[in-house]
C-alpha positions, 0 to 999 in steps of 0.5 A: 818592842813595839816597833820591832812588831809594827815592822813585822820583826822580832826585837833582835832582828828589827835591831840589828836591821836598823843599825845596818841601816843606820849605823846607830843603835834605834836607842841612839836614834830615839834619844837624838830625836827626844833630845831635839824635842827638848832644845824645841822646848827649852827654847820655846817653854821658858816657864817648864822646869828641866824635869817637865822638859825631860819628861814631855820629851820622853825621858823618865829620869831626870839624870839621865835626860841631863846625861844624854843631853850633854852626851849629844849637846855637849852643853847641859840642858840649863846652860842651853836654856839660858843661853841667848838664842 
């Protein structure tokens, strides 16, 4: 909602504006981008544990996180923080 009124729309309008653009809802978007945040961080923060991650990222369920990792990964968020880079 808050960057519906920083765009000077409602919700509804801001939404449906951003995924004519797009082509993507704004969630989808937020979520490609926390997901990315936490690949930077699963590379880089190897002492966080997954949930630290999930929650600097800005998620606030863990099985979610691991949900949404895999939906746009395609691999689990530990998998991807063992993997040799």
């Amino acid at each position: 909602q808050a960057i519906a009124i920083e765009a000077a729309m409602t919700p509804n309008a801001f939404c449906n504006y951003f995924k004519k653009r797009t082509r993507k809802t704004y969630i989808t978007f937020l979520n490609e981008i926390r997901i990315e945040e936490a690949c930077k961080l699963l590379r880089a923060e190897k002492e966080l544990s997954i949930a630290e991650i999930a929650e600097q990222s800005g998620f606030q369920n863990i099985s979610n996180f691991n949900r949404k990792f895999k939906e746009i990964k395609e691999i689990r968020p530990r998998e991807f923080k063992n993997k040799k880079n």
